[in-house]
C-alpha atoms as one frame of an Amber mdcrd trajectory, in Angstrom:
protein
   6.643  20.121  12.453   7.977  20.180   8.872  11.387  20.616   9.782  11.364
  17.972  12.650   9.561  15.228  10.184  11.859  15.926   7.249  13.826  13.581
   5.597  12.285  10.926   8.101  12.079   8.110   6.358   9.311   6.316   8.399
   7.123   8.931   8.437   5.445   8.770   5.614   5.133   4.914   5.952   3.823
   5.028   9.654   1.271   7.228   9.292   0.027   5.385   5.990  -0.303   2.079
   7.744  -1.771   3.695  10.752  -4.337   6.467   8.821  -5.329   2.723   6.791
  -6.090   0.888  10.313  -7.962   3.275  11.320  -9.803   3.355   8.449 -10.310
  -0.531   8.927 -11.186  -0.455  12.201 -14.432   2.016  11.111 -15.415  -0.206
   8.703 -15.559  -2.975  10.382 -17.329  -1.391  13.111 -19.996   0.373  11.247
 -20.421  -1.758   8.087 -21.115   1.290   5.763 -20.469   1.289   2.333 -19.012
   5.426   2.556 -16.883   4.342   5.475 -14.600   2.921   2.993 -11.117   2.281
   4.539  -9.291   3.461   1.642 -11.389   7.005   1.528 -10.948   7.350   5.045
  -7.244   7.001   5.065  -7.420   9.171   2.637  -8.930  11.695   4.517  -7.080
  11.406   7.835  -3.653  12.221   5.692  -4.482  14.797   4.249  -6.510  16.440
   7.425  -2.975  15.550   9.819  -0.751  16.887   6.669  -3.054  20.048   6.950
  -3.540  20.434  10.548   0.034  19.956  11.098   1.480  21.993   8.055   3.753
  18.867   6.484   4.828  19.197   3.122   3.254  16.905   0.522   7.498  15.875
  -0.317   7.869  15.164   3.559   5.011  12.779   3.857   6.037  11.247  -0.121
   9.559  10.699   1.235   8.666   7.999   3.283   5.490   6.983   1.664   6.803
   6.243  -1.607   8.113   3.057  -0.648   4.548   1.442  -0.464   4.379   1.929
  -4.106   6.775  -0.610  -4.427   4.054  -3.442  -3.322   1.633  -2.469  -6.030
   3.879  -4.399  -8.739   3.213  -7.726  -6.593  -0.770  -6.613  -5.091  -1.356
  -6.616  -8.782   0.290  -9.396  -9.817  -1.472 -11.837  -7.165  -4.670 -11.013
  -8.673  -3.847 -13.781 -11.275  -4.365 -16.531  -9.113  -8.314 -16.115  -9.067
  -8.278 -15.712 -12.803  -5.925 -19.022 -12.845  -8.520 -21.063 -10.631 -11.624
 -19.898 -12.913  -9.386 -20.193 -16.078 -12.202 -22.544 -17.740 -15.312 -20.151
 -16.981 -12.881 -17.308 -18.908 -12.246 -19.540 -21.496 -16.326 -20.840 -21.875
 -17.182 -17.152 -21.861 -14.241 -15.711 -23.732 -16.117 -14.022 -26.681 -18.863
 -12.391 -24.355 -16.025 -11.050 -21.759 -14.300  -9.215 -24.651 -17.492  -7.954
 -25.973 -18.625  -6.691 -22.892 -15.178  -4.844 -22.022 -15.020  -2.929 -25.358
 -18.270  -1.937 -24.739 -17.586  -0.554 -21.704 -14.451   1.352 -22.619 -15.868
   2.687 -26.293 -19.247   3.745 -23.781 -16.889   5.938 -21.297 -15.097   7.333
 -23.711 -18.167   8.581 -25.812 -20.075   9.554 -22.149 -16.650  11.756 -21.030
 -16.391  13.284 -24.959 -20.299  14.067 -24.911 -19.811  15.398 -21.507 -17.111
  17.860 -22.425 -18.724  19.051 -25.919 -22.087  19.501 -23.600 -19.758  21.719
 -20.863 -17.293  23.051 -23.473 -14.693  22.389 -21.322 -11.158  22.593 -22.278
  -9.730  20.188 -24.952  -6.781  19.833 -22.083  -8.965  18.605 -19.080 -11.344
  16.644 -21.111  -8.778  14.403 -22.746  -7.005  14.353 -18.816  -9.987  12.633
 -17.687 -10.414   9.970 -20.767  -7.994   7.385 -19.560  -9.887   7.437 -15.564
 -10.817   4.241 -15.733  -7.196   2.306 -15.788  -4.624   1.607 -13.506  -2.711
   4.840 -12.674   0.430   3.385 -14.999  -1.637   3.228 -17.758  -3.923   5.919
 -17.486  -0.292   8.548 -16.907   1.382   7.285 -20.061  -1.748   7.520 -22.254
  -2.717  11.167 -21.034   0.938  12.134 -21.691   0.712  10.483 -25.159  -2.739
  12.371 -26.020  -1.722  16.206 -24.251  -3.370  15.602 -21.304  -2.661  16.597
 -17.839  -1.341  13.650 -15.922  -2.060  15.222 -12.345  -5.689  15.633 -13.999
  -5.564  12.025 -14.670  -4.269  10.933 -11.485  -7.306  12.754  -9.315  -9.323
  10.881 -12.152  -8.301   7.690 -11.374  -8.755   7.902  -8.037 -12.051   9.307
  -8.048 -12.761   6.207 -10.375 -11.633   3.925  -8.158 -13.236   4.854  -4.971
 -16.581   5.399  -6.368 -16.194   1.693  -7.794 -15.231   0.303  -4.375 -18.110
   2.348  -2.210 -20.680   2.512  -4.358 -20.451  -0.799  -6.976 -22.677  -3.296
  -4.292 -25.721  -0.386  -4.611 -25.347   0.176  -8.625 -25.082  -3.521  -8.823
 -28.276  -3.672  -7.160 -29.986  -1.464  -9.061 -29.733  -2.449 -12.254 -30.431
  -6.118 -10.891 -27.184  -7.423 -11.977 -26.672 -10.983 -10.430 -24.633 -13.129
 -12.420 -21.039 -13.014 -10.451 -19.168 -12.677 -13.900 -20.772  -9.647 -15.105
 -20.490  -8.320 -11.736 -16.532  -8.139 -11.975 -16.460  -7.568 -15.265 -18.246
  -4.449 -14.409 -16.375  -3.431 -11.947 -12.572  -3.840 -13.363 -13.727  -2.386
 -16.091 -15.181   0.738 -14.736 -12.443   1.195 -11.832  -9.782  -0.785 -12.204
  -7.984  -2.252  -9.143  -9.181  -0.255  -6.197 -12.673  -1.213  -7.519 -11.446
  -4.999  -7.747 -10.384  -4.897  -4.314 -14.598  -4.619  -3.494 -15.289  -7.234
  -6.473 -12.619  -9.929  -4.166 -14.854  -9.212  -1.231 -17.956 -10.571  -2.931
 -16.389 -13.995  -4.459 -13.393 -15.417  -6.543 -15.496 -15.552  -9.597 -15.812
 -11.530  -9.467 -12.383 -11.072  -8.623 -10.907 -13.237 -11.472 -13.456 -11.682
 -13.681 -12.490  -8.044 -12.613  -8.944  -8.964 -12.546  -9.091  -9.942 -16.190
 -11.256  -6.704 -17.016  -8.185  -4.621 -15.559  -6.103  -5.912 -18.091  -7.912
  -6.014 -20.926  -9.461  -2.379 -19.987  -6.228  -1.101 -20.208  -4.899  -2.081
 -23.360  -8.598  -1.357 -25.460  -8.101   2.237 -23.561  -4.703   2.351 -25.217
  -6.179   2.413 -28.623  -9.545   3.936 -28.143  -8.376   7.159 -26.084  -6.130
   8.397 -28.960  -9.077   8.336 -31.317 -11.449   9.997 -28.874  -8.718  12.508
 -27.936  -7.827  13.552 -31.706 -11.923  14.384 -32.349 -12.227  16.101 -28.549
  -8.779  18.535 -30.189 -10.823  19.112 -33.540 -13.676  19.937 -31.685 -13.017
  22.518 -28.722 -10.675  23.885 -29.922
């Protein structure tokens, strides 16, 4: 099957789209938070790339090309944020506030984590950066000596467990007010997660949207110093 499906260029792109539809399909049929469409398209790749014996590179041939639309995905998250551009500037100070917190919060939790485990200096520092888009989060592990495949898997992990399980935490902890919501969730798992905070209202999404961004360049100065103290410590 390898053979046959190499250097097919559609591949990879067909059974994307169709492993996604089906994924869909589920969840609008069932209405469960786990039956995420994203997870289970997730799942059905990998099971037909396994059941079938397809390289990884076969499938990526193809697939790559979606990449290409996450430039423009991303970039179309700015018109919430432009239509609730006076609620971001009334709340300005507390939005910033509560970002940093969040980001200097994960970083201590994955350091404290990682002293508590001993785990490698190498994996722990991988991890760090989870909680940014995958751009960000490769170029900062690289910078620090982390693993970027590490980082990837971390970022993914991130970013599902935003979009599936964000409506119960939210719950939980009784958090109501739509702007917290997002800010929550960009903050904690960046754009997969936003892509649940859109479902529940344009005030979470423009709120998320604008905790993606600002997430990722407080992570750009904040990993660096958690990394250097995770090195003087573990190893």
């Amino acid at each position: 099957m390898n053979e046959v499906l190499s250097g097919c260029a559609y591949f990879g792109i067909a059974l994307s789209l169709i492993a996604y539809w089906i994924g869909y399909r589920l969840n609008q049929r069932f209405k469960l938070m786990i039956v995420n469409p994203m997870l289970i398209s997730m799942l059905l790749i990998i099971g037909f790339l396994l059941l079938f014996n397809v390289d990884y590179e076969t499938y990526d041939y193809g697939a790559k090309y979606i990449t290409y639309f996450l430039t423009p995905a991303t970039i179309c998250l700015a018109v919430p944020l432009y239509k609730q551009l006076q609620v971001l500037k009334k709340n300005l100070g507390a939005i910033i506030a509560g970002v940093l917190t969040g980001c200097i919060v994960h970083a201590l939790i994955v350091a404290g984590l990682a002293v508590l485990f001993q785990l490698d200096a190498i994996l722990a520092v991988s991890v760090l950066p989870k909680s940014v888009t995958t751009a960000i989060a490769m170029g900062v592990s690289s910078e620090v000596g982390g693993i970027e495949a590490i980082t990837v898997v971390g970022v993914c992990i991130a970013g599902l467990m935003g979009a599936i399980l964000s409506p119960v935490i939210l719950k939980l902890f009784r958090i109501t007010e739509p702007a917290a919501q997002g800010l929550a969730i960009g903050t904690a798992s960046h754009a997969l997660g936003t892509s649940k905070a859109c479902e529940m209202g344009e005030l979470q999404a423009a709120m998320s949207s604008l905790a993606i961004v600002v997430t990722g360049i407080l992570t750009v100065i904040v990993v660096p110093i958690v990394s250097k103290y995770l090195f003087t410590i573990l190893t």
